[in-house]
VMD Tcl script that builds the backbone (N, CA, C; Angstrom):
set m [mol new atoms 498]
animate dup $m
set s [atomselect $m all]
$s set {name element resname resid chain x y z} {
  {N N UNK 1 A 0.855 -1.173 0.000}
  {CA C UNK 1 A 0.000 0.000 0.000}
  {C C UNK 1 A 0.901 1.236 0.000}
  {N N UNK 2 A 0.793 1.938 -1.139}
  {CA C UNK 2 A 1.945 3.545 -0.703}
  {C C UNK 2 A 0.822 4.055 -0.032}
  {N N UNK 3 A 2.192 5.467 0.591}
  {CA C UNK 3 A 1.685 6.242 1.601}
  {C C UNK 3 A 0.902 7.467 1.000}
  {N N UNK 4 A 0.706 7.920 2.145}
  {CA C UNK 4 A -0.528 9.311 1.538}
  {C C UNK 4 A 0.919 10.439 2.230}
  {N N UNK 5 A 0.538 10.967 0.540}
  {CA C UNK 5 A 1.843 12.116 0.210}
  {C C UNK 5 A 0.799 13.278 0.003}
  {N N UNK 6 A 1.748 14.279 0.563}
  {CA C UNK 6 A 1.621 15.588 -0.054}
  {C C UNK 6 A 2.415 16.173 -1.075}
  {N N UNK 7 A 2.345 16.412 -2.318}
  {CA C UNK 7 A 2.690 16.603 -3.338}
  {C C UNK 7 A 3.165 18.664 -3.711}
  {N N UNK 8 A 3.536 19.485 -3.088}
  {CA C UNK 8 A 3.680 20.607 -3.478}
  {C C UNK 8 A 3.951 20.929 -4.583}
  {N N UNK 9 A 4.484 20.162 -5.325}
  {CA C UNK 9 A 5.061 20.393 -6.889}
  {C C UNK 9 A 3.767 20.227 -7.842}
  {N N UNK 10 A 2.899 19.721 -7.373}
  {CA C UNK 10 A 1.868 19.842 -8.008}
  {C C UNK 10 A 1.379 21.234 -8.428}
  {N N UNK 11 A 1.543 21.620 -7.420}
  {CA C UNK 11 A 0.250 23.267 -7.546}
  {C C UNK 11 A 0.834 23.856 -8.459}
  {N N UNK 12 A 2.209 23.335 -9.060}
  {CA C UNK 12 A 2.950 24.196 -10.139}
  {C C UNK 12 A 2.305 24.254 -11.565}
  {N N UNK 13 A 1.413 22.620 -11.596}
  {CA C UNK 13 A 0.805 22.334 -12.921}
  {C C UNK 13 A -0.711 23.352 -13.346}
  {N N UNK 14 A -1.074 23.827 -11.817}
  {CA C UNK 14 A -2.504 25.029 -12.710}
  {C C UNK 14 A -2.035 26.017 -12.770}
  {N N UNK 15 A -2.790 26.640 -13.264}
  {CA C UNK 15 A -3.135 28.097 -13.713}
  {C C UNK 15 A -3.282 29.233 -12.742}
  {N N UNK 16 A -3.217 30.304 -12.723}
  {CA C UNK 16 A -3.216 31.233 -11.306}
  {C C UNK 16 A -4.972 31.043 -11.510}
  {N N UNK 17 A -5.974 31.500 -13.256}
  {CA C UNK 17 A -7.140 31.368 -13.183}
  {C C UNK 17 A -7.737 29.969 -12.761}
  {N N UNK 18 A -7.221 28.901 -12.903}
  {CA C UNK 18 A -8.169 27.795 -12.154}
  {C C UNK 18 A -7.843 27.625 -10.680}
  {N N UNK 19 A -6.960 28.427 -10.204}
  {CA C UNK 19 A -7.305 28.667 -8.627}
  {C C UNK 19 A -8.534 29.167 -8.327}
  {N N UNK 20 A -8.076 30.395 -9.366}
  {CA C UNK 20 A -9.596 31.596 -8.802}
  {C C UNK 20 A -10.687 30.830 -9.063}
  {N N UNK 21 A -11.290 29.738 -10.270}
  {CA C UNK 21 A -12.356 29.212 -10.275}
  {C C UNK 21 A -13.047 28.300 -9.124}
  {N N UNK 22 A -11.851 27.693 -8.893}
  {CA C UNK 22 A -12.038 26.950 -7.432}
  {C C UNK 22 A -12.351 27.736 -6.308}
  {N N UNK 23 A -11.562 28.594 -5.912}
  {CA C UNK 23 A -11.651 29.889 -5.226}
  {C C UNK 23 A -13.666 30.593 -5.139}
  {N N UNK 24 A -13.236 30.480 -6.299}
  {CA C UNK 24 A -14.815 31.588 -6.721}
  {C C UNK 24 A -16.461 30.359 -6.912}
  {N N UNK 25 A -16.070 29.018 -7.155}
  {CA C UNK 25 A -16.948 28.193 -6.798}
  {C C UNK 25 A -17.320 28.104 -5.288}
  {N N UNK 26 A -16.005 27.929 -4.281}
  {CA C UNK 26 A -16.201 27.551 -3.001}
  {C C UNK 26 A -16.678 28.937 -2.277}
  {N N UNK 27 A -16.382 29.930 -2.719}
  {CA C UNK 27 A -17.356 31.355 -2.102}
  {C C UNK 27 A -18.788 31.073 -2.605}
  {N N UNK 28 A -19.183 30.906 -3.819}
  {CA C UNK 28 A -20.558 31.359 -4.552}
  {C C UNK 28 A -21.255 30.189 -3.600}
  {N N UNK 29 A -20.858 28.850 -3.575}
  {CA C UNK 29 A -21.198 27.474 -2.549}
  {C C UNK 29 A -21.969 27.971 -1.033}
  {N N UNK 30 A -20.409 28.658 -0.522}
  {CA C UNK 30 A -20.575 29.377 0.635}
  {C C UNK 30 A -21.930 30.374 1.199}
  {N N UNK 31 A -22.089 31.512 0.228}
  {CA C UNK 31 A -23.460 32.478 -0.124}
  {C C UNK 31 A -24.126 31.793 -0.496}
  {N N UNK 32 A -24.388 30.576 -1.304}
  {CA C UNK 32 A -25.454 30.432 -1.675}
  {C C UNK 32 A -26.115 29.436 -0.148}
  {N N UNK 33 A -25.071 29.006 0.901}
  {CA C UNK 33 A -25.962 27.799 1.713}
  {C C UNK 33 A -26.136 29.197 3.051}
  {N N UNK 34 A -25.234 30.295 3.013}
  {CA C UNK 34 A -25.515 31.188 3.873}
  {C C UNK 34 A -26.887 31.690 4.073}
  {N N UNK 35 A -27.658 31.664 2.561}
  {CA C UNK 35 A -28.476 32.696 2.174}
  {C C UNK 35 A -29.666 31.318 2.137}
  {N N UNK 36 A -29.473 30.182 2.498}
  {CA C UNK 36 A -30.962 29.230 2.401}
  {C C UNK 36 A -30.662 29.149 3.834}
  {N N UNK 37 A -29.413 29.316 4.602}
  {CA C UNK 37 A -29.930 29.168 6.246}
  {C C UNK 37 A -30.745 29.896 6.854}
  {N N UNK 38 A -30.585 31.427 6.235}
  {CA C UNK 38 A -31.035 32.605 6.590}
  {C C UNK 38 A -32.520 32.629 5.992}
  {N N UNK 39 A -32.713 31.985 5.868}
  {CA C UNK 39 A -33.754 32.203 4.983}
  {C C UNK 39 A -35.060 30.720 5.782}
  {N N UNK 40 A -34.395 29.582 5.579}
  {CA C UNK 40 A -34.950 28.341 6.041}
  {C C UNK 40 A -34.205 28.163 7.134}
  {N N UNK 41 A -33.265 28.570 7.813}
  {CA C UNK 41 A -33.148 27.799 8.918}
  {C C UNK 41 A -31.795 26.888 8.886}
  {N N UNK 42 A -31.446 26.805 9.977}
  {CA C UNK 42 A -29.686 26.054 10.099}
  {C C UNK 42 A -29.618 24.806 9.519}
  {N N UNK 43 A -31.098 24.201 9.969}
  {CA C UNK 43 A -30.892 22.297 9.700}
  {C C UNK 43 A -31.358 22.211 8.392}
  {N N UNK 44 A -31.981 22.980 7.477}
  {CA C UNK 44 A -32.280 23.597 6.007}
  {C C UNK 44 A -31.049 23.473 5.102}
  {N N UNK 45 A -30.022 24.665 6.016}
  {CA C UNK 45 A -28.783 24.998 5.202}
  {C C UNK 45 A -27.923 24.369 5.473}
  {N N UNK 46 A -27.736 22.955 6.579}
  {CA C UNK 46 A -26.602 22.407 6.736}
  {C C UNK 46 A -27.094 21.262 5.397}
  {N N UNK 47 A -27.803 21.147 4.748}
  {CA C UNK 47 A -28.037 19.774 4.113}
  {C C UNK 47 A -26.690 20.539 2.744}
  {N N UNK 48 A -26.779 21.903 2.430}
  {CA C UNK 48 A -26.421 22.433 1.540}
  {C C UNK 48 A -24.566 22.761 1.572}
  {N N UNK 49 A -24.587 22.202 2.878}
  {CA C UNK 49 A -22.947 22.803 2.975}
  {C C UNK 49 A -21.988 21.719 2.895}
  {N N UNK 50 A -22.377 20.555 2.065}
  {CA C UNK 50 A -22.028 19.710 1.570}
  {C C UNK 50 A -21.818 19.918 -0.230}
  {N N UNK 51 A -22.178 20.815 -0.828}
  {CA C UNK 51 A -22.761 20.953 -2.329}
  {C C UNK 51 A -21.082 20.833 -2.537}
  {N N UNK 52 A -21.061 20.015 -3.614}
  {CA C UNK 52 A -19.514 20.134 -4.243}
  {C C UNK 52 A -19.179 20.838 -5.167}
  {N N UNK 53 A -19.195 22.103 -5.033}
  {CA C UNK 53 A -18.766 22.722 -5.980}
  {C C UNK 53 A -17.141 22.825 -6.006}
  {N N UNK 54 A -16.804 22.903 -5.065}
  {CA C UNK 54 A -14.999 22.539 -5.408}
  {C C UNK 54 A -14.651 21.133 -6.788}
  {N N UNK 55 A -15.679 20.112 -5.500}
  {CA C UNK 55 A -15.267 18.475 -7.002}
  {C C UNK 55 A -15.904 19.052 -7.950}
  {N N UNK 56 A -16.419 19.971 -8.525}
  {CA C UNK 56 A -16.871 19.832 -9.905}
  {C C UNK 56 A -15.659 20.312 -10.686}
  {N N UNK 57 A -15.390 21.805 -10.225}
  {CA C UNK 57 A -13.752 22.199 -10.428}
  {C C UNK 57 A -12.852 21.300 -10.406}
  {N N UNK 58 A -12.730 21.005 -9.105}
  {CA C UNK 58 A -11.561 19.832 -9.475}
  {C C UNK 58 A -11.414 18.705 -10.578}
  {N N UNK 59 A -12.574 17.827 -11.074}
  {CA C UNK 59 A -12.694 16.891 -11.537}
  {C C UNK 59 A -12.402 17.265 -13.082}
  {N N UNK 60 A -13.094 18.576 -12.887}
  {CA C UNK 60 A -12.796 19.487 -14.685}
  {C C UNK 60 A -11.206 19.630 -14.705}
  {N N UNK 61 A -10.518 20.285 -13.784}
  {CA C UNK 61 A -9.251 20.779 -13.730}
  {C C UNK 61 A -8.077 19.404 -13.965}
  {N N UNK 62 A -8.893 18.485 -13.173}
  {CA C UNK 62 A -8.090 17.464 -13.587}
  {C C UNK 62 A -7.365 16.539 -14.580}
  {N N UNK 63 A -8.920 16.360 -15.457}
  {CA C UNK 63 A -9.122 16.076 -16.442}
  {C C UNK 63 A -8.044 16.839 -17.520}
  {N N UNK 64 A -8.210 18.075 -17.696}
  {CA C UNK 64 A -7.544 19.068 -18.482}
  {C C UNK 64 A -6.389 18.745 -18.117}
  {N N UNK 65 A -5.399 18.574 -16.704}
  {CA C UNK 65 A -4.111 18.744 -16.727}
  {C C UNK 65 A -3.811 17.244 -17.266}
  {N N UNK 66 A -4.415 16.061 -17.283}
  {CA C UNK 66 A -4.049 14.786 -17.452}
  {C C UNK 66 A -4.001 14.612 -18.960}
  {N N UNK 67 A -4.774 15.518 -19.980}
  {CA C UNK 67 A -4.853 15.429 -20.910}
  {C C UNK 67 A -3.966 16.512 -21.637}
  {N N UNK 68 A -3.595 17.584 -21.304}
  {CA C UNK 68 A -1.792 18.103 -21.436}
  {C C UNK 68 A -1.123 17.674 -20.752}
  {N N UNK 69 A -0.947 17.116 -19.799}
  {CA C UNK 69 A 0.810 16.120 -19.896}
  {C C UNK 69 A 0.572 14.943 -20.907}
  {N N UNK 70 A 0.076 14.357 -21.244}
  {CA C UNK 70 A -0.458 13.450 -22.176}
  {C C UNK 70 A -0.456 14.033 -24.010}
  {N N UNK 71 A -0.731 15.154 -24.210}
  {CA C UNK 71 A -0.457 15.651 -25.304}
  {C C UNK 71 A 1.009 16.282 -25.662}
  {N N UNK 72 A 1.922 16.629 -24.195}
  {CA C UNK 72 A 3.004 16.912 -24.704}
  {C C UNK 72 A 3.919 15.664 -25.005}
  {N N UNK 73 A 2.999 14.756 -24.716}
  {CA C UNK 73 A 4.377 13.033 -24.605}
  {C C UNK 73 A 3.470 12.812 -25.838}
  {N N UNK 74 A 2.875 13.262 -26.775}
  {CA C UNK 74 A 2.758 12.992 -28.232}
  {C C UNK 74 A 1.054 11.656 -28.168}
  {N N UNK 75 A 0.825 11.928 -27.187}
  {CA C UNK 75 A -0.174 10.680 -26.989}
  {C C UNK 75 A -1.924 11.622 -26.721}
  {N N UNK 76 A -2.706 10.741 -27.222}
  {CA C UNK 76 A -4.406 11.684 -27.321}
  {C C UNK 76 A -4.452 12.281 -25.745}
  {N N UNK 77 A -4.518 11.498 -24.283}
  {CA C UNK 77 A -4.469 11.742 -23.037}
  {C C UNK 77 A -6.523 11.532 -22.488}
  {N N UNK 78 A -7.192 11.800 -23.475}
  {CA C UNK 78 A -8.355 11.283 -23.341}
  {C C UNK 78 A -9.116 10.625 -22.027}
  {N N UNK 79 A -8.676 9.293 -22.441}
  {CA C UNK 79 A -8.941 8.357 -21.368}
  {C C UNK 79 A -8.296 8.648 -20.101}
  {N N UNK 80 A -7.223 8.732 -20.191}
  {CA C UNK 80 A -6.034 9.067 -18.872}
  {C C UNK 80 A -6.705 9.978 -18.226}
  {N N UNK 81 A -7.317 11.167 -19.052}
  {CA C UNK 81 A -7.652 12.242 -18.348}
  {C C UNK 81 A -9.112 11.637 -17.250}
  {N N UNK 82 A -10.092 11.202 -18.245}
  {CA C UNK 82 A -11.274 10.453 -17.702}
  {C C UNK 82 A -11.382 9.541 -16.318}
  {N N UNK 83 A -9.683 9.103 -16.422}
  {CA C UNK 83 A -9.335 7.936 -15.701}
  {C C UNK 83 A -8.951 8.670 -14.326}
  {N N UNK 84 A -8.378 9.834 -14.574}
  {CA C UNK 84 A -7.790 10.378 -13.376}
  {C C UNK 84 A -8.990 11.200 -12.480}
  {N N UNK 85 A -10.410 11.495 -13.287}
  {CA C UNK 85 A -11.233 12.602 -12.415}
  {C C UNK 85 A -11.943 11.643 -12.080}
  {N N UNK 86 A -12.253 10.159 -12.862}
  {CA C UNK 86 A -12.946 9.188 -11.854}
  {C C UNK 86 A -12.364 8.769 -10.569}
  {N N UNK 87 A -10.645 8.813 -10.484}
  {CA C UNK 87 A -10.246 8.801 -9.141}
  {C C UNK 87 A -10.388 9.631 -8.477}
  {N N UNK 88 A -10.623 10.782 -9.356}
  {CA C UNK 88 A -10.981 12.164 -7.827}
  {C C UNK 88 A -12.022 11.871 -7.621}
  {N N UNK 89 A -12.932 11.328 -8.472}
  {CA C UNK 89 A -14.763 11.215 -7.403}
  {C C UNK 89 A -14.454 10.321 -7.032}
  {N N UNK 90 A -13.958 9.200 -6.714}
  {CA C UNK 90 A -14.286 7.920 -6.027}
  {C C UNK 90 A -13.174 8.736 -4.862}
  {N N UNK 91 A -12.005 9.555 -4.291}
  {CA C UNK 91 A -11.873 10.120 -3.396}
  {C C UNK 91 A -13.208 11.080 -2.671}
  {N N UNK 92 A -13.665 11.492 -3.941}
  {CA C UNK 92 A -14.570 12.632 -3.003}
  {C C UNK 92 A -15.896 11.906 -2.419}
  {N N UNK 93 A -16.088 10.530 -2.815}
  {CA C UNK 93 A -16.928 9.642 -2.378}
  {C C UNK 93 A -16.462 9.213 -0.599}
  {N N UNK 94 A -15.376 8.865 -0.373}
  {CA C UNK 94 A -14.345 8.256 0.698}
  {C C UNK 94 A -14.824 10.192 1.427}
  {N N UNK 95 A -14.643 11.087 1.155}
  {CA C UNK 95 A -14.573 12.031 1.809}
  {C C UNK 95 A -16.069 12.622 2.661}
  {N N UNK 96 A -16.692 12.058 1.928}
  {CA C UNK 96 A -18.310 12.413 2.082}
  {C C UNK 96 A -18.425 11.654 2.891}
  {N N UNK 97 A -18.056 10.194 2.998}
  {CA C UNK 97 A -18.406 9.223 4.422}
  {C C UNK 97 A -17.620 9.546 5.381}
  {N N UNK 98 A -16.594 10.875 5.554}
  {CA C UNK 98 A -15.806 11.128 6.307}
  {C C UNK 98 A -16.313 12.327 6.820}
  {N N UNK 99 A -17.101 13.202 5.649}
  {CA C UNK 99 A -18.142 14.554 6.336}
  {C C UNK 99 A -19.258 13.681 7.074}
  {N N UNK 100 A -19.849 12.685 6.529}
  {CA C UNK 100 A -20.645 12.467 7.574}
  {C C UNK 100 A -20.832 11.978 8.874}
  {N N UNK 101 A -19.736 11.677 8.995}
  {CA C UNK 101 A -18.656 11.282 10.448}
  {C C UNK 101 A -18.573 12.208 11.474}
  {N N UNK 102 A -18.114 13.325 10.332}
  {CA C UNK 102 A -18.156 14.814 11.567}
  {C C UNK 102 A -19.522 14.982 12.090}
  {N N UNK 103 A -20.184 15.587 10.761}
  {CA C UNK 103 A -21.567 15.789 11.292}
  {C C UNK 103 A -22.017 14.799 12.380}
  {N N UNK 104 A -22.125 13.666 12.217}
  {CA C UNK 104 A -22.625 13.028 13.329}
  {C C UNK 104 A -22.280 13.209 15.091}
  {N N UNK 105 A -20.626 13.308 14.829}
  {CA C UNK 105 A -19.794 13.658 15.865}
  {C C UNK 105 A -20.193 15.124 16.333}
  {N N UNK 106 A -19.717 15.956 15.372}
  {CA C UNK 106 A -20.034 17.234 16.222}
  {C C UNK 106 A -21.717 17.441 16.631}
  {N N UNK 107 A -22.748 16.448 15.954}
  {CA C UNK 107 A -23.980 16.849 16.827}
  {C C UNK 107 A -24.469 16.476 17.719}
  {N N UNK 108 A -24.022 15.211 17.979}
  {CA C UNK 108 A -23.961 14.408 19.314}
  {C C UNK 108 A -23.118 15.460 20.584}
  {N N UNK 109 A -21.852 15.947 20.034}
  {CA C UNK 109 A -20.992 16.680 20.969}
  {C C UNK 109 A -21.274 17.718 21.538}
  {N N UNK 110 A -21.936 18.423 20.233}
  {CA C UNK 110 A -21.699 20.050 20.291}
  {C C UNK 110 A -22.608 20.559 21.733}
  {N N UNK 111 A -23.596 19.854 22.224}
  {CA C UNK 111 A -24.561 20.001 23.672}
  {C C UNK 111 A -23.562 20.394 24.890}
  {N N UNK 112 A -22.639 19.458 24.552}
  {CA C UNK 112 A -21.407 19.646 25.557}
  {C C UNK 112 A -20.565 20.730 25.537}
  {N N UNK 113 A -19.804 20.888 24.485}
  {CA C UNK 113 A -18.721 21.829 24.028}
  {C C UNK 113 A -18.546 21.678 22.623}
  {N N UNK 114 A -19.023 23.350 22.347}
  {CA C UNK 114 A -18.439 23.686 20.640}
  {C C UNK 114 A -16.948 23.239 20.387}
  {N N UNK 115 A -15.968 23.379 21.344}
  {CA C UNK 115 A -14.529 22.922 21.052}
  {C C UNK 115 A -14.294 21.598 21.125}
  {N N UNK 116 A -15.032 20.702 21.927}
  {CA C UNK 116 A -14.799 19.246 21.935}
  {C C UNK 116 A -15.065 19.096 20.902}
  {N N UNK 117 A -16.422 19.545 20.490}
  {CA C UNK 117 A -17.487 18.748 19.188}
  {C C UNK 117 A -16.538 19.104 18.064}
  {N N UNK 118 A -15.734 20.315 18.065}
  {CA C UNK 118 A -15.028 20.562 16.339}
  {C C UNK 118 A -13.828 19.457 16.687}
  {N N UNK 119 A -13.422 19.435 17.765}
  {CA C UNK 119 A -12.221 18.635 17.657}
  {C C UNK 119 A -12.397 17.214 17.616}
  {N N UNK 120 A -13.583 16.119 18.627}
  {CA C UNK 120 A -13.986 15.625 18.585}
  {C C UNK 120 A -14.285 14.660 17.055}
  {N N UNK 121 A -15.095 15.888 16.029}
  {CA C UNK 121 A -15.964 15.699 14.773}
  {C C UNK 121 A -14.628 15.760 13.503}
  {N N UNK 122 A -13.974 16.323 13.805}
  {CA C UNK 122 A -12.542 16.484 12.711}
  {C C UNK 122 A -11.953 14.923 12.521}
  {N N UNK 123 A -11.913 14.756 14.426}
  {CA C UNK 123 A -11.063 13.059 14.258}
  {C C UNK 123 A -11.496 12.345 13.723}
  {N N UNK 124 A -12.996 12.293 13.790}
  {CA C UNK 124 A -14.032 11.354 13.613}
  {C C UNK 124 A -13.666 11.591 11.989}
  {N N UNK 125 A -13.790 12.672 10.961}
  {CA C UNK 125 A -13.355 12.826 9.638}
  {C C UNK 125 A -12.728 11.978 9.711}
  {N N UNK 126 A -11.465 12.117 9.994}
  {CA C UNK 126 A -9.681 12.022 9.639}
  {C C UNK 126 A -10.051 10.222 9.673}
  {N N UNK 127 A -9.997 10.086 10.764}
  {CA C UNK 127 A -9.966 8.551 10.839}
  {C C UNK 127 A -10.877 7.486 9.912}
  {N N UNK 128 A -12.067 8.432 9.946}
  {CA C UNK 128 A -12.794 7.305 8.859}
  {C C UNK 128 A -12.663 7.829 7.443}
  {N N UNK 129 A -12.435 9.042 6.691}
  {CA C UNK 129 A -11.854 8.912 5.457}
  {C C UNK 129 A -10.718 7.971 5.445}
  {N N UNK 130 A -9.449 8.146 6.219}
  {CA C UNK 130 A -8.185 7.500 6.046}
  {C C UNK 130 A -8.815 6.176 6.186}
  {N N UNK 131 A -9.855 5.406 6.776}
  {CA C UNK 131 A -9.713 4.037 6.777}
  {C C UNK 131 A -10.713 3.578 5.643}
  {N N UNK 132 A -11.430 4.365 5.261}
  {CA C UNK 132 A -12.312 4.103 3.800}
  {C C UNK 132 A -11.232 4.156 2.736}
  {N N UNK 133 A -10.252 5.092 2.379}
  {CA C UNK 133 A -9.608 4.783 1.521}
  {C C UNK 133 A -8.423 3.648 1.842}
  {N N UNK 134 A -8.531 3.577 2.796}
  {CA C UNK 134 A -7.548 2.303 3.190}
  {C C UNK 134 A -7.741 0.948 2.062}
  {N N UNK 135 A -9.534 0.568 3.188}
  {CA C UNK 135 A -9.783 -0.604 2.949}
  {C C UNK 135 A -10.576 -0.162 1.341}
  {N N UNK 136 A -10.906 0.827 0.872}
  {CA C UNK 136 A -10.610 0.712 -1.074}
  {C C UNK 136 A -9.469 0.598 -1.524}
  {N N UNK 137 A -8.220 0.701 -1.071}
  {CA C UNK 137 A -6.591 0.494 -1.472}
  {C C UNK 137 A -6.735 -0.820 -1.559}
  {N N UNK 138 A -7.151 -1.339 -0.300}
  {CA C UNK 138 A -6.657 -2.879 -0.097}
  {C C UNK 138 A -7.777 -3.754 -1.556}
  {N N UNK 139 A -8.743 -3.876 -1.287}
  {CA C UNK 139 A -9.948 -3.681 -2.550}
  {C C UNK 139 A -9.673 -3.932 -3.520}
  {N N UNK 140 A -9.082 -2.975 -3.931}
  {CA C UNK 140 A -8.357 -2.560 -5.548}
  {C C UNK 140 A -7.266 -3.855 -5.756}
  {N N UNK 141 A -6.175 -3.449 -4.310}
  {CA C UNK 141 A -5.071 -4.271 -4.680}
  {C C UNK 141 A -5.149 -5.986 -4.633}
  {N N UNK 142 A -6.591 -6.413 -3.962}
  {CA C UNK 142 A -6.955 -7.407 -4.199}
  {C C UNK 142 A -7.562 -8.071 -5.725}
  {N N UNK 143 A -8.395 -7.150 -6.085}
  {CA C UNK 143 A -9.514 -7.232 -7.194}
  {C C UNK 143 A -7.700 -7.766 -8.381}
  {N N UNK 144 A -6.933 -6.700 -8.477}
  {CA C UNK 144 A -5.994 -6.406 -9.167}
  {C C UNK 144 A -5.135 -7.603 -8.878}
  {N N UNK 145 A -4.460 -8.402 -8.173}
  {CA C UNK 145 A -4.312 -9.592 -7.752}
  {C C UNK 145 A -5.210 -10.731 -8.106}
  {N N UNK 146 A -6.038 -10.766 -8.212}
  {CA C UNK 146 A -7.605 -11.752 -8.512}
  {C C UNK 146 A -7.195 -11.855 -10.307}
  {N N UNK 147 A -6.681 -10.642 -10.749}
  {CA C UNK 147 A -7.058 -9.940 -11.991}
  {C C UNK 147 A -5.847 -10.853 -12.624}
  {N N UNK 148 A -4.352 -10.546 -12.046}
  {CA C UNK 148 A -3.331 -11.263 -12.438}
  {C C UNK 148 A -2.980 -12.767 -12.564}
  {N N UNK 149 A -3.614 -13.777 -11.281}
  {CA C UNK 149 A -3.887 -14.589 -11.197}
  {C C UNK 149 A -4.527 -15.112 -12.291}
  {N N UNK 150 A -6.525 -15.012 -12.860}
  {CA C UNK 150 A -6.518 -15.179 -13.671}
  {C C UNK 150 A -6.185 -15.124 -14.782}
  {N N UNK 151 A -5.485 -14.099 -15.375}
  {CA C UNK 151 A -4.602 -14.517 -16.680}
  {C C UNK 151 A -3.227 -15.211 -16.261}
  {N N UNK 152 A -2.627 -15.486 -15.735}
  {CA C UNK 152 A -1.529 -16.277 -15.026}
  {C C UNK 152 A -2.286 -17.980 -15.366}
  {N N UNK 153 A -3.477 -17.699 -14.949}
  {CA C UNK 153 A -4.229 -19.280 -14.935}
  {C C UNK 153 A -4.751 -19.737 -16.447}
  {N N UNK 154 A -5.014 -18.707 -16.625}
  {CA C UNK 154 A -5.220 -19.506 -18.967}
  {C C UNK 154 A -4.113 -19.540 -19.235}
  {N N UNK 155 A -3.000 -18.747 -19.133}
  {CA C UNK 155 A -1.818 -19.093 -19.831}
  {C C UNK 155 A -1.629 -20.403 -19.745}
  {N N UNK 156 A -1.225 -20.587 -18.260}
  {CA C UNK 156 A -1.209 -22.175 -17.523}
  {C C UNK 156 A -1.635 -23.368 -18.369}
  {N N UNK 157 A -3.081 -22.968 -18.720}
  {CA C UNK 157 A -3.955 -24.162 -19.122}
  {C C UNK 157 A -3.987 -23.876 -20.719}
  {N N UNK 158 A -3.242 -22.529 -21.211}
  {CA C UNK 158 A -2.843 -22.979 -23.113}
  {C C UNK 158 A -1.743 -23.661 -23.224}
  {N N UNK 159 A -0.918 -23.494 -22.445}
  {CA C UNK 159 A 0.454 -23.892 -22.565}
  {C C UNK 159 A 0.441 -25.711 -22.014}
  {N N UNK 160 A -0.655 -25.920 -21.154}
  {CA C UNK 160 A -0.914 -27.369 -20.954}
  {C C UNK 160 A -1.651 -28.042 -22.383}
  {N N UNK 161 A -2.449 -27.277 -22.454}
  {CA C UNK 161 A -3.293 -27.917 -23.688}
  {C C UNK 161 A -2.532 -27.945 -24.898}
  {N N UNK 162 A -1.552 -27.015 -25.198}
  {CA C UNK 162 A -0.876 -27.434 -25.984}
  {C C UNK 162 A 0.201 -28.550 -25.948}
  {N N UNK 163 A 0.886 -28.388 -24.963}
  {CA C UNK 163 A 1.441 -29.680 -24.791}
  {C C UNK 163 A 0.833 -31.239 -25.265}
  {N N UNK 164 A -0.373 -31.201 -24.752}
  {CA C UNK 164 A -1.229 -32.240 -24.633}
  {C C UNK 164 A -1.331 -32.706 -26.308}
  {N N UNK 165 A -1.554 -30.893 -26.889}
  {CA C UNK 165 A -1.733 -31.595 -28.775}
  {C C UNK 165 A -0.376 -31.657 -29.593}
  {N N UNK 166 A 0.537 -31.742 -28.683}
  {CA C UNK 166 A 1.989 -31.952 -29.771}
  {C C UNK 166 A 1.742 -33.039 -29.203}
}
mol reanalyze $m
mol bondsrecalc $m
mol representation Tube
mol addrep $m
C-alpha cells in the first residue's frame, strides 16, 4: 500500500485562473448555503454545505491537466484524463463518508462543548476517510491480484493444452 503524500510540486501544474475558479466556486457554494440558512433555517442549510462545488472544479481541472501532460508526450491523453477525475470522485466519495462522520460527531458533541465537538468531529473525519480509503486500497489491490492470477491461470492451461496436442 503507498503512503498518503503531499505533493507541493503539483500546484505548479494550474493556472493562477483555475485557482480563482475553485476559489470563486467555493465562495458562490458558501453564499449560496448562507443565504438558504437565513432564509430556512440552520438544519435547512446544513443539508447544503455539503454541495460540491470545489469536485466539480476539481474533476474538470483534472481532467484538463491529465490530458496536457499526455499531449506533450505525443499521446491523445483522453482516457487518462477520464481515468484520473474518476479517481478524484471515487476520493470525493471516501470524503463524504468522512463529512458524515463529523456531522454526526459534532452533533452528538456540540450540547457539551463547541470545542470538543469541532475537535472531537474532525477526528471522527480524519480517521474514517483515512480508513475508507484504506480498505478501497486494499480492494483494488486485491480485485488487481484476482485480476493477475486469472490470466496467469489460462496461460497455464494454453500452454498445458498445448502440450497435450503436440
Amino acid at each position: 500500500m503507498s503512503p498518503i503524500r503531499f505533493s507541493p510540486s503539483s500546484l505548479k501544474e494550474g493556472r493562477w485562473y483555475e485557482y480563482l475558479v475553485r476559489f470563486a466556486l467555493g465562495g458562490v457554494a458558501t453564499v449560496f448555503t448562507g443565504l438558504i440558512s437565513s432564509r430556512y433555517g440552520a438544519s435547512v442549510g446544513g443539508l447544503f454545505l455539503a454541495l460540491p462545488a470545489i469536485f466539480c472544479a476539481s474533476a474538470t481541472l483534472i481532467e484538463k491537466h491529465e490530458i496536457r501532460r499526455k499531449r506533450e508526450a505525443d499521446l491523445d491523453g483522453r482516457r487518462r484524463g477520464e481515468e484520473a477525475a474518476a479517481l478524484d470522485a471515487a476520493g470525493a466519495a471516501l470524503g463524504a463518508l468522512g463529512m458524515l462522520a463529523f456531522a454526526i460527531v459534532f452533533s452528538v458533541v456540540v450540547v457539551r462543548s463547541v470545542a470538543a465537538a469541532f475537535i472531537g468531529a474532525s477526528l471522527a473525519w480524519f480517521v474514517v476517510s483515512v480508513a475508507a480509503w484504506c480498505v478501497r486500497r486494499k480492494k483494488r489491490s486485491v480485485r488487481r491480484g484476482r485480476w493477475i492470477a486469472d490470466k496467469l491461470a489460462v496461460l497455464w492451461f494454453r500452454g498445458a493444452a498445448e502440450k497435450q496436442n503436440d
